[in-house]
N, C-alpha and C positions, 0 to 999 in steps of 0.2 A: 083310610087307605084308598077308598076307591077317587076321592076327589084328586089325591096323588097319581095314582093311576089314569085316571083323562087325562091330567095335565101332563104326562110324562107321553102320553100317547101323541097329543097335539104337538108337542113339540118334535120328537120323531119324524113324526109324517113335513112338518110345515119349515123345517129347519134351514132348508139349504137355500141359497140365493135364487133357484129356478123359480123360487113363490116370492121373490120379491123382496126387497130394503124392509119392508115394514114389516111382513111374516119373519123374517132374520133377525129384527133388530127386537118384536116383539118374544122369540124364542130366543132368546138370550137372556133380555130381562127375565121370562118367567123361569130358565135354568138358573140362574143367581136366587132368586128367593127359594125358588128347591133348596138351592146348596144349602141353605140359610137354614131349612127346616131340617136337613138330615143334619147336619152339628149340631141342633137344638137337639134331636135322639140321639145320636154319640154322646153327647154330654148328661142327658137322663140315664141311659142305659149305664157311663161311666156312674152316677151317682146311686145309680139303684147298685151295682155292683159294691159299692161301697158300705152299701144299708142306709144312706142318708135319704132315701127319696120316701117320701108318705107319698100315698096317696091323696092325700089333701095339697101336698106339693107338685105334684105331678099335673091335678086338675088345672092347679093356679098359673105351670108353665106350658101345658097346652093349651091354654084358651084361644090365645092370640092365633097361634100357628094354624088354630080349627078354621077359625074365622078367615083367616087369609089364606087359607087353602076354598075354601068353601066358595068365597068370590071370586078368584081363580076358574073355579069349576063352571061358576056362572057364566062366567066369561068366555070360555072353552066353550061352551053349550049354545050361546050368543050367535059366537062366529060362525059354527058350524054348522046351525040353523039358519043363518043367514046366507050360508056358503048355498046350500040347497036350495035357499028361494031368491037367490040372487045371481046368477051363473054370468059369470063376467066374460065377455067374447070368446068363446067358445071352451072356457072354464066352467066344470058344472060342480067344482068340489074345492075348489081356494079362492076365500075371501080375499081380496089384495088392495096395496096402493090406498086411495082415500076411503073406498066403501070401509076396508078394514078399519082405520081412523075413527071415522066416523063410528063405529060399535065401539072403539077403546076412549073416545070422547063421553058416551051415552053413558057407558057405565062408570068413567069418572066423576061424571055431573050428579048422575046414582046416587052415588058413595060419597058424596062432598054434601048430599043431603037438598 
């Protein structure tokens, strides 16, 4: 919940076009994989209601969604670290434009191993 919660937080705050084509097009993508995670919980929550869900079922269909919430959260934490030590012309709190790329590059090259 709480990796849920930054990422719902950053999107909030970075959503609107005043931050930019890449803050807007980057908050969009990460509210589609939300959506993604809360139908995965509608549809538990539908099976537990049912009595089909074990716990040993439950571990096996949140894993995934742990792990890509978790780097998500990385990600959040990245930008917003970098927002702070990076302050773009008279911007002291939005990452934008290529600097922002450039973190969404670094941690795809990351995660590609």
């Amino acid at each position: 919940t709480h990796y849920y919660v930054r990422v719902v937080r950053m999107i909030d705050l970075r959503h609107k076009y005043e931050f930019g084509l890449v803050n807007h097009a980057l908050c969009a993508a990460l509210r589609e994989v939300l959506r993604e995670y809360l139908i995965l919980v509608a549809q538990l929550e539908h099976q537990m209601s049912l009595g089909h869900l074990s716990l040993q079922k439950l571990w096996f269909f949140v894993q995934p969604a742990m792990q890509t919430l978790k780097a998500l959260y990385n990600l959040v934490l990245d930008i917003e670290a970098d927002s702070r030590s990076k302050p773009e012309r008279g911007s002291t709190t939005t990452l934008r434009g290529g600097m922002l790329l450039n973190v969404l590059h670094a941690h795809a090259v990351a995660a590609g191993g």
